[in-house]
LUMTOR-12953 format. One record per residue: residue number from 1; residue in three letters; x, y, z of N, C-alpha, C in turn. Coordinates in steps of 0.02 Angstrom, whole numbers, m for minus. Example, Ala and Ser with C-alpha at 12.3 -4.5 7.8 and 13.67 -1.06 7.14 Angstrom:
<atoms>
1:ala:660:m284:390:615:m225:390:660:m165:390
2:ser:642:m112:354:684:m53:357:645:2:394
</atoms>
This chain:
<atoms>
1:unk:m468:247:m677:m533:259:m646:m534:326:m609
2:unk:m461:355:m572:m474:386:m549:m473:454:m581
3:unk:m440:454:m646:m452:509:m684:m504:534:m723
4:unk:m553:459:m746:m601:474:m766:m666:508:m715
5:unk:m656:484:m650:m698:522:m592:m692:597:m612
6:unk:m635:607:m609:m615:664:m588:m643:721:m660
7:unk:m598:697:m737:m646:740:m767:m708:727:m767
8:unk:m768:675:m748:m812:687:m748:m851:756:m691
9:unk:m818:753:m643:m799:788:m603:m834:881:m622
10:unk:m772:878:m660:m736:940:m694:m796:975:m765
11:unk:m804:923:m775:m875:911:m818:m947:953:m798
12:unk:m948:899:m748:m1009:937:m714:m1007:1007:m678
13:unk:m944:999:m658:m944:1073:m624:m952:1143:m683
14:unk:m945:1119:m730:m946:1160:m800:m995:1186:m810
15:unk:m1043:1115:m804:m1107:1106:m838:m1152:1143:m797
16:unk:m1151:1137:m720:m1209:1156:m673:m1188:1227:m655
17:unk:m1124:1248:m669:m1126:1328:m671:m1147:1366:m736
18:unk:m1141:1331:m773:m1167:1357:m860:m1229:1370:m848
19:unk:m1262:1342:m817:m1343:1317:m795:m1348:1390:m744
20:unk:m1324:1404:m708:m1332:1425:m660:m1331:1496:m689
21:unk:m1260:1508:m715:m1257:1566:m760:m1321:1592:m803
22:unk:m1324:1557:m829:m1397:1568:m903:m1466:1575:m852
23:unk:m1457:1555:m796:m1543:1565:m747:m1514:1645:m742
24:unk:m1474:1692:m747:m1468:1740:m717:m1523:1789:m750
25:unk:m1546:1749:m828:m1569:1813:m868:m1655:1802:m837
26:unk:m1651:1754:m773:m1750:1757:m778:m1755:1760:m725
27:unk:m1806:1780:m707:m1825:1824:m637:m1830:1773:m580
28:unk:m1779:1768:m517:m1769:1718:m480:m1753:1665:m493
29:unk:m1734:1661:m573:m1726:1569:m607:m1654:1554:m568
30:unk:m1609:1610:m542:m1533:1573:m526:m1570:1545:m458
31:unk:m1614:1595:m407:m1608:1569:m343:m1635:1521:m342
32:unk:m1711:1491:m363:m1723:1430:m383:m1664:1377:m383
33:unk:m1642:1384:m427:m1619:1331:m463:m1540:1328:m423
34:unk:m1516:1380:m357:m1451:1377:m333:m1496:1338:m271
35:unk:m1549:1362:m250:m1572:1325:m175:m1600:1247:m211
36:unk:m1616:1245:m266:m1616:1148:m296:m1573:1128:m260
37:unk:m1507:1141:m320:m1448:1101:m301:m1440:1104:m233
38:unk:m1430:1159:m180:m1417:1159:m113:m1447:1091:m87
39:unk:m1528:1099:m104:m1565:1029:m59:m1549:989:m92
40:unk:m1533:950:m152:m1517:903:m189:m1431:885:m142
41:unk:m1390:937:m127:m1311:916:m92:m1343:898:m23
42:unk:m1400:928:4:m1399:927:77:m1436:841:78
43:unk:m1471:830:37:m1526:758:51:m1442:696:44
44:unk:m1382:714:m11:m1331:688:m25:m1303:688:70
45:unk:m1300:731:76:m1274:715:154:m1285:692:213
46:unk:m1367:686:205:m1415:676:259:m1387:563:220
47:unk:m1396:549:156:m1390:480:144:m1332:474:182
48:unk:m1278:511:167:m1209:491:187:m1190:488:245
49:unk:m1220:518:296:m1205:513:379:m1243:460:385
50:unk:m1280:429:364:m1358:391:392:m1324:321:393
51:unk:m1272:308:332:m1274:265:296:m1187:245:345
52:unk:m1159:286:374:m1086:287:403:m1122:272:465
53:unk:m1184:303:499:m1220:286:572:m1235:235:595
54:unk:m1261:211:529:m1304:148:523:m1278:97:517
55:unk:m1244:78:461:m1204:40:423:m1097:17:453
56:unk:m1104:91:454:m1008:54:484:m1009:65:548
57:unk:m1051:121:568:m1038:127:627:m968:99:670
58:unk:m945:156:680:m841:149:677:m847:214:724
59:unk:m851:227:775:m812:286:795:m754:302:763
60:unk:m683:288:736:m640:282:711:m641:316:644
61:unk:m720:314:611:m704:338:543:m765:338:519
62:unk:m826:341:571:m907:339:547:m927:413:559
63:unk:m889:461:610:m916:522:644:m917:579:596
64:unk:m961:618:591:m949:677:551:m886:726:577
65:unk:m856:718:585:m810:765:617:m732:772:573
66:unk:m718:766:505:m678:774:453:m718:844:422
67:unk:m663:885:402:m685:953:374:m716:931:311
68:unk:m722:885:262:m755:860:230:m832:854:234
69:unk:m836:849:290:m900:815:321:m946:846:350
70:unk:m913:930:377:m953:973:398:m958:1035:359
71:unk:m893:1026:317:m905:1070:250:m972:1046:186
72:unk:m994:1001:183:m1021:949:153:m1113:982:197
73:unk:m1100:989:246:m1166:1014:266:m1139:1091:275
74:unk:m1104:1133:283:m1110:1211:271:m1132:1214:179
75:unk:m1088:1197:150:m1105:1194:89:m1184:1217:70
76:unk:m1239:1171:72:m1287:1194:64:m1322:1252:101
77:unk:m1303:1255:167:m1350:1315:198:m1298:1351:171
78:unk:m1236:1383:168:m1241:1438:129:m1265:1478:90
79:unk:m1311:1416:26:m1319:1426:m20:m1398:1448:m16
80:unk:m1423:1423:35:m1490:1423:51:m1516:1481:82
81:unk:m1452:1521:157:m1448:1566:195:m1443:1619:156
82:unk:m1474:1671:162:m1459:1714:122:m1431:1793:163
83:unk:m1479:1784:231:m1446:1850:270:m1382:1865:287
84:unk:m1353:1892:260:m1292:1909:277:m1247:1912:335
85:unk:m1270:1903:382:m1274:1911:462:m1240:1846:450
86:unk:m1270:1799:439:m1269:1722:439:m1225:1684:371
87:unk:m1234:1705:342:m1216:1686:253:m1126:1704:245
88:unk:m1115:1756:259:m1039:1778:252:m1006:1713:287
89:unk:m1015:1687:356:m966:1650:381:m970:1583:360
90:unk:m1020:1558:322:m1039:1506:312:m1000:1505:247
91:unk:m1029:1556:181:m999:1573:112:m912:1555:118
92:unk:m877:1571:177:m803:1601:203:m790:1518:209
93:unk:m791:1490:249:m805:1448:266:m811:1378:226
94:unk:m844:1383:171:m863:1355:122:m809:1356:38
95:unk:m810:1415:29:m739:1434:1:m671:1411:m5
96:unk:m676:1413:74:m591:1394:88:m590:1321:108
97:unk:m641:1305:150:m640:1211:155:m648:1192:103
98:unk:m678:1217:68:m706:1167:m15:m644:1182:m63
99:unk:m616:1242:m72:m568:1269:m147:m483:1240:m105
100:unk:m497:1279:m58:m440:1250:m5:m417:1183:19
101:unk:m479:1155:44:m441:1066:75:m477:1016:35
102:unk:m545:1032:29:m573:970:37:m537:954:m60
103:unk:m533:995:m111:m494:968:m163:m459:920:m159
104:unk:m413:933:m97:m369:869:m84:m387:811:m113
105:unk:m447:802:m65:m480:728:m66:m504:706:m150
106:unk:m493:766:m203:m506:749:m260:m446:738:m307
107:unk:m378:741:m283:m330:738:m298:m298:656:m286
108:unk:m289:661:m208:m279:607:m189:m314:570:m129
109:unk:m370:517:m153:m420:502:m128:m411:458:m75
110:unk:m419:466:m12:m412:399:16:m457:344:33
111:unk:m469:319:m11:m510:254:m47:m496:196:m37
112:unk:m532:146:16:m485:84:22:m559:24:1
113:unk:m598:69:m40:m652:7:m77:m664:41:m151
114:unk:m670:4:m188:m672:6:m280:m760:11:m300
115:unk:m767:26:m339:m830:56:m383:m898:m16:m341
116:unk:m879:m62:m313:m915:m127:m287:m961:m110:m244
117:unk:m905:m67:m191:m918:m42:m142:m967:11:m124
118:unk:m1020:28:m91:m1056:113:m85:m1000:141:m46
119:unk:m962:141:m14:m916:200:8:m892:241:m38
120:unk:m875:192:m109:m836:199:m170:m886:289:m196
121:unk:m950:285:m204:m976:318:m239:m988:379:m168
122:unk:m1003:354:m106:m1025:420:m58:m953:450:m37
123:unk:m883:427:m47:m833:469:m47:m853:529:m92
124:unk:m853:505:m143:m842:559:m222:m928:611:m197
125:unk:m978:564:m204:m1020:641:m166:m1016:664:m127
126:unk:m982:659:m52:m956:704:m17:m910:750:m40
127:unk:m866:729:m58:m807:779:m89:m816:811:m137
128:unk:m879:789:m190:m890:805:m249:m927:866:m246
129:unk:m981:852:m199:m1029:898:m180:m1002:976:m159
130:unk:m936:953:m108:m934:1053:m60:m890:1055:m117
131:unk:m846:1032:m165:m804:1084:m206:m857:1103:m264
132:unk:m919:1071:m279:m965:1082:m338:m971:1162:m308
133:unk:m1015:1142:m239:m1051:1222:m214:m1006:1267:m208
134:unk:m937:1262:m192:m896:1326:m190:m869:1350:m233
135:unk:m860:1299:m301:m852:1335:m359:m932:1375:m389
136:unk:m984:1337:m370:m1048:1368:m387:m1056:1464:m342
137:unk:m1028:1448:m300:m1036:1498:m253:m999:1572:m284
138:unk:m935:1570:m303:m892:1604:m333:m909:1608:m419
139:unk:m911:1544:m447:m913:1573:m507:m1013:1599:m554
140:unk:m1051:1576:m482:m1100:1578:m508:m1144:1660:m492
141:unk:m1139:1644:m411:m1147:1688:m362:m1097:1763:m339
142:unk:m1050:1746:m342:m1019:1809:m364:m955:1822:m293
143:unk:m953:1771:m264:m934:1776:m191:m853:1795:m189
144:unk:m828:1852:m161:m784:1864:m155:m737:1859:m83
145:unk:m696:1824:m69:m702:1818:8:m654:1919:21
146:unk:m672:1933:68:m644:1976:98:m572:1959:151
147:unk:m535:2001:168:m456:1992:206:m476:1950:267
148:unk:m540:1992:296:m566:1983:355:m572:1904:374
149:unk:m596:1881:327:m646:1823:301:m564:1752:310
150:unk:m520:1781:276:m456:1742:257:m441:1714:336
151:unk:m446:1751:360:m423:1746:459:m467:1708:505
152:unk:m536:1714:473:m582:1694:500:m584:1635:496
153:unk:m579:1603:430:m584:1519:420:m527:1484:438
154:unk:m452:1534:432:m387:1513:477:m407:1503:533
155:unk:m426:1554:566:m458:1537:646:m501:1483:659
156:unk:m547:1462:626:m601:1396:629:m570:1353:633
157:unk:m510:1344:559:m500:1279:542:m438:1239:600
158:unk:m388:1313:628:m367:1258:671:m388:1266:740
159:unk:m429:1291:772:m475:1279:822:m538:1207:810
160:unk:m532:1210:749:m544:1110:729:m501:1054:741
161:unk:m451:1088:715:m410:1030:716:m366:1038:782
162:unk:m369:1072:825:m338:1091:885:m398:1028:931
163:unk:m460:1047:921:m518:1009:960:m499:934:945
164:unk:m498:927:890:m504:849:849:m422:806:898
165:unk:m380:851:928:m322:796:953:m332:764:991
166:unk:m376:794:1036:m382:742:1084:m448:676:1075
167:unk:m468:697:1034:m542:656:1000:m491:613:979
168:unk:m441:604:942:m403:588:879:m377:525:947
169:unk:m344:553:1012:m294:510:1028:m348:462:1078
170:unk:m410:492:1095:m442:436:1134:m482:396:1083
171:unk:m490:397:1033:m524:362:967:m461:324:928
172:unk:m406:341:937:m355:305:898:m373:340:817
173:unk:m408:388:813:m424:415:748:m380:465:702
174:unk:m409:499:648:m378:555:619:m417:604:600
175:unk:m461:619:650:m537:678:592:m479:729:587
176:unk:m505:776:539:m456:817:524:m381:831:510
177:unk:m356:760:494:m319:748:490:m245:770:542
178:unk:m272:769:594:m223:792:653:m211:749:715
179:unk:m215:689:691:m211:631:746:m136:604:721
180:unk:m116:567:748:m29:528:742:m51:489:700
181:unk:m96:438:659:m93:417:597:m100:435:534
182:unk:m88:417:489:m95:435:414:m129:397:372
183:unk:m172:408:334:m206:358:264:m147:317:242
184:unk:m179:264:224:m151:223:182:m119:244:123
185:unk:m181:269:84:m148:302:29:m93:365:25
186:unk:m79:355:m19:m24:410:m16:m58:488:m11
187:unk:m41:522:m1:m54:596:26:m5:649:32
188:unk:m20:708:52:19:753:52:65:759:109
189:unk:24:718:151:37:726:243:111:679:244
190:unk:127:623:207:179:593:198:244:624:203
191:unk:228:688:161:291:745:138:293:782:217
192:unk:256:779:261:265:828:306:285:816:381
193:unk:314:752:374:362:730:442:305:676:502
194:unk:322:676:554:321:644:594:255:676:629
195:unk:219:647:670:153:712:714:192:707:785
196:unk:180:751:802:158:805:804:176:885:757
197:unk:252:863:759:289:914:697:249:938:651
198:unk:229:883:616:173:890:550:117:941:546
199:unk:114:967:621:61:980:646:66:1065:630
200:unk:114:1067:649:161:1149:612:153:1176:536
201:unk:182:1119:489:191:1124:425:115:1125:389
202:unk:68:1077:423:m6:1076:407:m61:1166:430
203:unk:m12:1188:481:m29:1258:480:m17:1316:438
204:unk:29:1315:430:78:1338:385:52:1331:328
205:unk:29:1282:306:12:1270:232:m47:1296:229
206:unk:m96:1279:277:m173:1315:265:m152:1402:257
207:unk:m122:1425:299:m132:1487:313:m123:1524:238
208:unk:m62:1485:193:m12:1493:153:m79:1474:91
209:unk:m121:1429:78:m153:1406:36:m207:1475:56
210:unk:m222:1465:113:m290:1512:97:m268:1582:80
211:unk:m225:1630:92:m196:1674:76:m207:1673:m16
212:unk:m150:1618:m27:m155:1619:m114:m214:1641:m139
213:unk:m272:1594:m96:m343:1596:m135:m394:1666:m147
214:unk:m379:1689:m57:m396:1774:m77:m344:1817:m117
215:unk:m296:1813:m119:m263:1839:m190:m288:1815:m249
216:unk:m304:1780:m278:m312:1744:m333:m381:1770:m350
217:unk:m440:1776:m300:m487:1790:m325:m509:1864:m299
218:unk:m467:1907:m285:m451:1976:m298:m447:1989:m367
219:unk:m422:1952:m432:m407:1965:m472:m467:1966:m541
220:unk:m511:1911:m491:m563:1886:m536:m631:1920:m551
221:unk:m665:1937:m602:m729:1965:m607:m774:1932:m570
222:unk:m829:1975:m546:m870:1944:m506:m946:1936:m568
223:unk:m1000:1892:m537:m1049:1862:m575:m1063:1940:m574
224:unk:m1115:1940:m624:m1178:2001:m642:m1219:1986:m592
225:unk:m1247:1952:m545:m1304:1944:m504:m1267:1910:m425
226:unk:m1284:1940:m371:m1266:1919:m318:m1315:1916:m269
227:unk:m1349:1866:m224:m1412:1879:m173:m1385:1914:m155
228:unk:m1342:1925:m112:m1340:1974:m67:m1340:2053:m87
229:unk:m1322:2083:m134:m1325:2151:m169:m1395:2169:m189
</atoms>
């Protein structure tokens, strides 16, 4: 099941940049059709907090406060924002939470209800959604992160997860995965010791992942059409 998610996944992400690509040849057809999808991910997020508010209401594991969850709402205003002023940190931001972490969650899901369940399906559109837009962002839009940019979302992400410890230890929680427990499911965090320690190696690795990613897409052609140019 979980592979078939996943290329379906992989599928769509194909499909809605193919789409996105081919609007380039008609006059405003990409921005149209990039600010759709944006409000189509953002109404996906507005169900999915409503439904964690409403419904489980858990301090423990109902709060928006997982990089998932606020990447999941940058996601669309990036896509929507267009001034640059505003758009770069969001684009940056979006990039590296989405290509960078939130994949994780498409790798190895931590899922403790089956297809029965609605958590089952608003996991996969949360997660589904910010890696859709940041591959949309890059391979559609043309987004290249800059050096600057690499430091910047380093700087965010653990000034998140720096905030989230003490949230983490008076909630008994894990937003951001920087509290003393671990998912059930298996994960990456397993491989990386004990917390606080963990807490090191989980730096280390972002800094180390997001690095790769501005190398990697140093290398890559950018779209023919970019809002911002």
């Amino acid at each position: 099941m979980h592979l078939g998610v996943v290329v379906g996944f992989v599928a769509l992400c194909i499909a809605v940049c193919a789409i996105g690509r081919h609007e380039h040849s008609r006059e405003h057809g990409e921005r149209r059709f990039g600010r759709a999808l944006a409000w189509v991910c953002l109404a996906g997020w507005v169900v999915q907090q409503g439904y964690f508010i409403t419904v489980v209401h858990n301090p423990q594991d109902s709060l928006p406060l997982h990089v998932c969850d606020l990447a999941a709402l940058i996601g669309p205003l990036a896509l929507l924002i267009e001034r640059p002023a505003w758009s770069w940190w969001l684009r940056a931001l979006l990039f590296f939470w989405g290509v960078g972490l939130t994949t994780q969650g498409l790798v190895t899901p931590t899922l403790e209800h089956g297809p029965n369940h609605p958590r089952f399906y608003l996991f996969w559109l949360n997660h589904g959604s910010v890696v859709l837009l940041a591959v949309y962002d890059f391979v559609v839009r043309g987004y290249r992160p800059r050096y600057a940019e690499v430091w910047f979302a380093i700087g965010v992400t653990y000034a998140l997860a720096a905030l989230m410890i003490p949230v983490n230890l008076a909630l008994n929680a894990n937003y951001v995965f920087s509290g003393p427990s671990t998912p059930e499911a298996p994960t990456v965090l397993d491989a990386l010791g004990a917390w606080p320690v963990r807490l090191v190696w989980m730096a280390l690795i972002v800094a180390a992942v997001y690095h790769a990613l501005w190398a990697a897409m140093r290398i890559l052609p950018k779209a023919s059409v970019n809002p911002e140019e």
